[in-house]
C-alpha positions in Angstrom: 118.3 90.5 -181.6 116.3 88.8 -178.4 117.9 85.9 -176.7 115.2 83.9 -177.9 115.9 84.7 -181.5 119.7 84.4 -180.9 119.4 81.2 -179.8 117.0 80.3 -182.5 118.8 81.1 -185.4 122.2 79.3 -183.7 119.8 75.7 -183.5 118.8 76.2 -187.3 122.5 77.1 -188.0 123.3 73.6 -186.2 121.0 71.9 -187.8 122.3 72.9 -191.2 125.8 71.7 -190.6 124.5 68.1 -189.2 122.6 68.2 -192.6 125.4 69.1 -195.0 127.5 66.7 -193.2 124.9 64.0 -193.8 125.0 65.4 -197.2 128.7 65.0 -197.9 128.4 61.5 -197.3 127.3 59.8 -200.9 129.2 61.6 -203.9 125.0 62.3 -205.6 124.4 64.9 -202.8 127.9 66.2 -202.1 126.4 69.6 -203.7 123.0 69.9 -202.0 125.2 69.2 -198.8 127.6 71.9 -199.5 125.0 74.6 -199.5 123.2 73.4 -197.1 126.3 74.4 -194.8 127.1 77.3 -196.7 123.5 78.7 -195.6 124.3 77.3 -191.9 127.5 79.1 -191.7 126.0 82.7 -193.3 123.0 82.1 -190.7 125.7 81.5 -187.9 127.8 84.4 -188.7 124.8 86.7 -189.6 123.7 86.1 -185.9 127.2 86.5 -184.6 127.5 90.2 -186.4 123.6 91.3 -185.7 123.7 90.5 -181.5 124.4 93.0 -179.1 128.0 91.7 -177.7 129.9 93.0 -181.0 131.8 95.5 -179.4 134.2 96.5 -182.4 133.9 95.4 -186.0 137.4 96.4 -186.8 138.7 93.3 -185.4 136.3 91.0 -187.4 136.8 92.6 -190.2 140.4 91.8 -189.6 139.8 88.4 -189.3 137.8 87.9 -192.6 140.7 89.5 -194.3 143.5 87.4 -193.0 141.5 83.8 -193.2 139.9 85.3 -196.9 143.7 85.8 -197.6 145.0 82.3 -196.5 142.5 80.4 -197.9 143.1 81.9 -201.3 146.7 81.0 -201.0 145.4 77.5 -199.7 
């Protein structure tokens, strides 16, 4: 991915959460909010994972499994 499309797909990835927090604000749009920063934060990490500065993906991998395993106990 180019800088230009990096940074692009972070501002519509920002955008998204400022949306789904408006959205969480009135119990009628709660949902529409809630995947509207779902789709922000599979944009964000998408980005993350596709750029050029991953060096290793063991280590994120790691990390999904450890937060996937807390939250479940959560």
């Amino acid at each position: 991915m180019n800088e230009d499309l990096t940074a692009l797909a972070y501002l519509i990835s920002a955008i998204c959460f400022i949306l789904a927090l408006r959205g969480l604000s009135s119990p009628d749009t709660a949902r529409r909010g809630n995947l509207i920063g779902i789709a922000g934060m599979v944009i964000a990490i998408g980005t993350t994972l596709a750029s050029p500065g991953v060096l290793s993906y063991t280590w994120i991998a790691v990390g999904i499994l450890i937060g996937g395993a807390i939250g479940t106990i959560i």
